[in-house]
N, C-alpha and C positions, 0 to 999 in steps of 0.2 A: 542438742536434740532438735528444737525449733529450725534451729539453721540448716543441719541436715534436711529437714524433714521440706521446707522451701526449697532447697537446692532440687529434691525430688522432686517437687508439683514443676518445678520449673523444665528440667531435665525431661520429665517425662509429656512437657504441653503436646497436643498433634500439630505438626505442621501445616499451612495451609496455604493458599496463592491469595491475592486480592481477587475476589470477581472479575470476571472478564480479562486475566491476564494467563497464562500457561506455559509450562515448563514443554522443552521439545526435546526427544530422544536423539538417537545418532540417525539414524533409519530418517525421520523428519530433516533433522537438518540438510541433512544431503538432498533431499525433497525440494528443499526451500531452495537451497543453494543451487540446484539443477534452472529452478524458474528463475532464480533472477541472476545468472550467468546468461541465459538464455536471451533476459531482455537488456541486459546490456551490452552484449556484445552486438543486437542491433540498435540499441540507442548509438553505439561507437558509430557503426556502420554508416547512419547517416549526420554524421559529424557533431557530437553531442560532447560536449565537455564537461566532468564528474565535477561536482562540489559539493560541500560537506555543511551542514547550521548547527550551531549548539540543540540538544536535546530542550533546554527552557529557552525564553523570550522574555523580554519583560512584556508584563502585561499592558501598558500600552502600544506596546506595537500588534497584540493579540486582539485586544478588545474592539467589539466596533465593524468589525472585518468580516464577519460570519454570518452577522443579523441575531437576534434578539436570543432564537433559540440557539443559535451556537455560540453566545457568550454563556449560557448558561451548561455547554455543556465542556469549560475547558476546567484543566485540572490547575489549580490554583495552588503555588507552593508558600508554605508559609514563611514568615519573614523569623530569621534566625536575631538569636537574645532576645532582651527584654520586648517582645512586639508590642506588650499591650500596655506598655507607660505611653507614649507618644499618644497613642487612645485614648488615656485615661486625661492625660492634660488638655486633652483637646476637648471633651465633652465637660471637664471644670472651667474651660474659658467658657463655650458655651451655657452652662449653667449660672455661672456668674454674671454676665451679659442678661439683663430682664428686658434686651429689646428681642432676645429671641422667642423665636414662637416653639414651645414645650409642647411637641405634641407625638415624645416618646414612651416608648413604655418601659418601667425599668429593666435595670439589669447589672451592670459589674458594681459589687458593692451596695447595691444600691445606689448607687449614684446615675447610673445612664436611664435617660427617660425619651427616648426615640431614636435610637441610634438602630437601624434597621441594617439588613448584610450589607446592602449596596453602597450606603452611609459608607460603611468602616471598615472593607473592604482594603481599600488602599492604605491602611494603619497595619493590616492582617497579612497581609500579602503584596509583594511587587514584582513577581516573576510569577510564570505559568508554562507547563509544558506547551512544546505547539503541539497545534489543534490540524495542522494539515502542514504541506509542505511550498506552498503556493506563497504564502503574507512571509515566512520567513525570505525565501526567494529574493522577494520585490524589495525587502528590505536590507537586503545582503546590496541586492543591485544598488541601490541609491548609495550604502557606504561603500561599493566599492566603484562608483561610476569611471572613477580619472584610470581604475586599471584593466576594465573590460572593454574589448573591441566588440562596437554592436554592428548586426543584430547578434546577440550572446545566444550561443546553444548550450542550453545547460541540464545536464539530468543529474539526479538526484534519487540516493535509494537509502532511506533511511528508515526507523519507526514512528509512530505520530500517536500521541494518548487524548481519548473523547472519555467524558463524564457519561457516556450511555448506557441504557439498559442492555446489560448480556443477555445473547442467542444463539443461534448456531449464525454462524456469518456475519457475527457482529459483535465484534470484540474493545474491549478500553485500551487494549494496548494492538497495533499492528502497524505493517509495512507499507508504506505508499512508494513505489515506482517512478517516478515526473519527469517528463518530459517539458521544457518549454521554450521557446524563441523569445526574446522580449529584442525591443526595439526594430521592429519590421511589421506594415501594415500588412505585405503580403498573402494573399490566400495561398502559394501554393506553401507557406507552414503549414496550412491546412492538411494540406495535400502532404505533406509528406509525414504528417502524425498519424493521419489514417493510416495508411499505408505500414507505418514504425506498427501499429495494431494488429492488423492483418498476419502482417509476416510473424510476429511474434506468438498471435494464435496459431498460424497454421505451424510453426517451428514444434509447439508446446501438444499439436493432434487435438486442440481444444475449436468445438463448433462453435461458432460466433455472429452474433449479430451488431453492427455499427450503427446505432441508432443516430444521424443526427437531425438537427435545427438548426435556428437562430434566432435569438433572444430580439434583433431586429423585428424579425415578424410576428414575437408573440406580440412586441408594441402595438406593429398595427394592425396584429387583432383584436386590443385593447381599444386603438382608436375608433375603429370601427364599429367595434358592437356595444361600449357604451362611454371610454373616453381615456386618455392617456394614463391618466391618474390611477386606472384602475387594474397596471399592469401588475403591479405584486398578489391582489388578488386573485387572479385570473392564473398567473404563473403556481403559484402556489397550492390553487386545487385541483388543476389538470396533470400536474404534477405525481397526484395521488392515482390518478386513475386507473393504475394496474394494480392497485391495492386497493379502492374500493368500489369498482367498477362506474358505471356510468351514472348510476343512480346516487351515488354516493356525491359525485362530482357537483351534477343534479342539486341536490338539497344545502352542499354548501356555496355553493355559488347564490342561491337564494338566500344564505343567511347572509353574504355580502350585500345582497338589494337589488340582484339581479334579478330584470323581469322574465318571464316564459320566452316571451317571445327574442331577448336578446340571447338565453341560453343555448334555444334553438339555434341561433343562427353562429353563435360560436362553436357548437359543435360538429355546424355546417361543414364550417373553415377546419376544423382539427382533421377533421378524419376525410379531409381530403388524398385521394388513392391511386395509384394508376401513372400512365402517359399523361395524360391533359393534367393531372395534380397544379403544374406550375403556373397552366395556362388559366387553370380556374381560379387559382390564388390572385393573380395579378386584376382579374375581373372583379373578385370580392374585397381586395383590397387596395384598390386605385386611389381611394382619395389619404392614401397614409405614404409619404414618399418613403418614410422610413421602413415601414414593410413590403415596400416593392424594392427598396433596396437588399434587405435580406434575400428576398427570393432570387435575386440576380446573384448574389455572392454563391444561395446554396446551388444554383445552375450550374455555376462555374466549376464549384468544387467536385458534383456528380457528372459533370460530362467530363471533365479534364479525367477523373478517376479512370472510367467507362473506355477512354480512347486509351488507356493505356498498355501494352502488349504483354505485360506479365498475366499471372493467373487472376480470373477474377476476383475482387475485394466485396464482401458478402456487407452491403452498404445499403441503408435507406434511411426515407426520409421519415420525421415521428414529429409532426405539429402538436403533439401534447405535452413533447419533451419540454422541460424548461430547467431542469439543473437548480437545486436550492440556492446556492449560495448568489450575495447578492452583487457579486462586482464582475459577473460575464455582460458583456457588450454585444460579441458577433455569435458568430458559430459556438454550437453547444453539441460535443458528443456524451455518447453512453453507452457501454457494451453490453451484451447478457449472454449469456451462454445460453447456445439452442438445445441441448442434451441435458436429460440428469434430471436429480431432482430439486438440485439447486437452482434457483429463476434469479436472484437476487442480481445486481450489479457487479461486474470484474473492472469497468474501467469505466472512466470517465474527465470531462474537460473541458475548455470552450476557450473564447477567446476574452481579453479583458485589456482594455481601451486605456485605463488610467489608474491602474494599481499602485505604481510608486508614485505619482502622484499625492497621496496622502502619507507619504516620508518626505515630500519635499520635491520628485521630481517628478512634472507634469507632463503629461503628452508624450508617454512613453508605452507603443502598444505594444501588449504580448498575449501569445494563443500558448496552452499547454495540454498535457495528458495524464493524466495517472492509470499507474496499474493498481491492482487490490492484491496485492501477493497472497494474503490471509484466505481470501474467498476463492483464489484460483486453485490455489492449492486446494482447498474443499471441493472445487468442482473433478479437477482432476484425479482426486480418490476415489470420487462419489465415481465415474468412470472408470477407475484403473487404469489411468493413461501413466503413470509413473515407467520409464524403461525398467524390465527386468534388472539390466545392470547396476541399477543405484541402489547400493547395499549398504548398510549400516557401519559395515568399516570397509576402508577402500584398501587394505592389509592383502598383498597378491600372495605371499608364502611365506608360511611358520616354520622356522625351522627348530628341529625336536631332538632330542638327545636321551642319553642314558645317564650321563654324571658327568663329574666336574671337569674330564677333559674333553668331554664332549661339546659341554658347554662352552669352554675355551676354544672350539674349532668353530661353533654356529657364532658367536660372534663377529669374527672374523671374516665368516661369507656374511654376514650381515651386512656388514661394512660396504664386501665387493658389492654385493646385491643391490644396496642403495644409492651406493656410488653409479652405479649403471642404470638408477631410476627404475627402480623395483621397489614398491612398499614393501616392505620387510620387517617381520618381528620375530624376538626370539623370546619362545616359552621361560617366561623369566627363574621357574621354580625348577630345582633337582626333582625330579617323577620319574621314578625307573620306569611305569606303566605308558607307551607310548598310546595304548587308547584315549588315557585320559588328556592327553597334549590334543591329539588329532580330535576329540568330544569338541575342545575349544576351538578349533582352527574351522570343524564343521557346525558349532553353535552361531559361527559369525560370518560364514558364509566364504571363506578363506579357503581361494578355490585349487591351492597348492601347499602340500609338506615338504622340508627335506630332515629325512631322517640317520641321523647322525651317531655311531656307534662305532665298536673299537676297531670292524673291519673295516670300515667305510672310510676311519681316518688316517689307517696303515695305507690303502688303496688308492686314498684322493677322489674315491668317486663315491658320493651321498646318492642316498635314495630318494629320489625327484616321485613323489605319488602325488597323480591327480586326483584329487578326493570328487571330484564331478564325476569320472569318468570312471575311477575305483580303479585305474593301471597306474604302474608304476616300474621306472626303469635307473640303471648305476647311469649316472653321469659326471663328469665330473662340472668343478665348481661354472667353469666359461660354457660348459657345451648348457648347465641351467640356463645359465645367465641367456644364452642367445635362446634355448626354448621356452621360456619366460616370457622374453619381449617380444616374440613371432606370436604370443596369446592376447599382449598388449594392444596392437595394429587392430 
């Protein structure tokens, strides 16, 4: 009776997801699958070659790569059998040891007396999911350097899990897009990422803004308004500025040790606008070669765009941009969708001077992109920009019957139907009621029957009903078959 009675509590738990993870319909996935057909086919377009990374990493090649707050927010897998003996021996050598300084608090057994997460972390765990699609990249590239021809074009469409707080548009678990070139200092990668962007918003009818910078010139407007050193601070709060506006940026920069008057004059430099923007830049920043270098590169990259003959590429420039993460070197984009009521980020990327580098190989530069599949697709709802045609089963005609040799005749056009590149399904169940067949074939959007009975299969010619259009006419099984795929075109 107990063990029944368990079997029930167990049987009847609710189901639930993790936080921030979600289940997707058929209707969605075709959604998803519409957007990232879309950008693949122009990553192909401009010569981009597919590769695949394992779902985990080991967490040193994760660790270290993101800066303080994105180590804290990767998903750490735990180490399989016994994890926590190697722990336990390791804090009894320490313990044993009286030249160690004991300034734990306890904990297993009583026995651990300082053993903090970060401590014993590497006893608990040695893999972690990635955290983005960029670090595994770089380190695909250093193991596979002797078999890639550089500069490598490589795109990459997989999922990527963060430790985050769930929102709308910010999920633990979703899709990044990547685009990147590695081994080529060139700008016009630049130039041709933008562009991989554009085209693939205007393919998708999504409104778009190309925000970019360069990590170059936020340097020297580090050097200039109070000193090199003080480029992580400065990147970091101007960063914020669409999310807590001007004052907000304001008061943390003063909690950095910046004076009034340097604040002032770095906000001179950001919200620099207009035609003269580059001419005023190079004025306020002359004595920093390195941000008179960025603004020559961002020159290049917006008048090359600008002289181009196709349609224009909806591009500017954003001196407050600065992109979190902390291994971009040059150029930094960021996309936003101009419509809706989503404002959040769809894309993003920039360039990074020496990523494989800390695998082992140096002075290897590369620029890249990401899409946010997750957030486009939120903006594109939040629009209704989905085509009417993307339906939750892509099933073109059901064919329906009376009984069992009916059954045996829909089969069989099934076959031809498919054979001829017709989705096709046949009502798997005996229903003498042909409403109840055609209920399912109109529940799912199934935008053709053929109805199959004992005249139709004396005759050889089934009733072909458009359930769109509510007509319906004898055909037989070829003259379907060819008015079928004249609906397919």
């Amino acid at each position: 009776m107990n063990m029944l009675f368990s079997l029930t509590i167990i049987m009847s738990h609710k189901p639930t997801l993790p936080k921030g993870t979600r289940d997707f319909n058929a209707l969605q996935v075709q959604r998803r699958k519409y957007i990232l057909q879309t950008i693949e086919l122009v990553f192909k377009k401009y010569g981009f070659m597919p590769i695949e990374t394992p779902a985990m990493e080991n967490l040193s090649t994760l660790e270290g790569k993101y800066g303080e707050e994105g180590d804290q927010l990767l998903f750490r897998i735990l180490n399989s059998g016994d994890y926590l003996k190697e722990l336990k021996d390791y804090t009894d050598r320490m313990l044993a040891d009286e030249s160690m300084d004991r300034t734990f608090l306890p904990s297993i057994s009583g026995k651990l007396k300082d053993l903090d997460a970060k401590a014993s972390i590497k006893f608990l765990a040695e893999k972690g999911l990635r955290y983005d699609l960029t670090v595994p990249f770089a380190r695909y590239v250093v193991m596979n350097r002797n078999e890639i021809t550089f500069p490598f074009r490589r795109y990459q469409m997989q999922p990527v899990w963060r430790a985050d707080r769930p929102q709308k548009g910010r999920y633990r678990e979703f899709w990044q897009c990547d685009a990147d070139v590695i081994g080529s200092n060139s700008l016009l990668n630049e130039i041709d990422l933008i562009l991989i962007y554009a085209e693939v918003f205007t393919a998708l009818a999504v409104p778009y803004e190309i925000k970019l910078n360069n990590r170059k010139v936020l340097t020297g407007i580090a050097e200039v308004v109070k000193g090199k050193d003080q480029m992580n601070a400065i990147a970091l709060s101007i960063d914020k500025l669409d999310k807590v506006g001007d004052e907000g940026v304001r008061n943390e920069l003063s909690k950095y040790g910046f004076t009034q008057n340097e604040i002032q004059l770095l906000f001179e430099i950001i919200q620099s606008k207009g035609e003269q923007q580059f001419d005023e830049l190079k004025i306020k920043l002359k004595d920093s070669a390195e941000g008179l270098k960025g603004i020559e590169e961002l020159e290049h990259i917006i008048h090359t765009i600008a002289a181009l003959p196709n349609k224009p590429v909806n591009l500017s420039t954003c001196f407050s941009l600065a992109r979190g993460l902390t291994y971009y070197t040059g150029a930094i984009f960021e996309v936003v969708a101009t419509a809706g009521s989503i404002k959040s980020s769809i894309g993003g990327g920039g360039r990074y001077d020496n990523l494989t580098g800390i695998f082992g190989l140096p002075d290897v530069s590369g620029v890249g992109i990401s899409f946010g599949l997750d957030r486009i697709y939120d903006v594109m709802e939040d629009l209704s920009l989905f085509p009417d045609s993307l339906q939750a089963s892509t099933t073109r005609i059901l064919c329906c019957y009376f009984d069992k040799s009916g059954q045996a005749y829909a089969i069989n056009a099934a076959a031809q139907m498919r054979q001829a590149g017709i989705a096709t399904e046949v009502y798997p169940d005996v229903v003498k009621k042909i409403g109840k067949q055609l209920d399912y074939a109109n529940a799912l959007n199934i935008p053709f029957a053929v109805i199959i009975g004992e005249n139709e299969i004396k005759s050889g010619k089934p009733v072909l009903k458009n359930l769109t259009a509510g007509t319906q006419q004898e055909l037989s099984l070829a003259d379907i078959i060819t008015h079928i795929q004249s609906h397919l075109v």
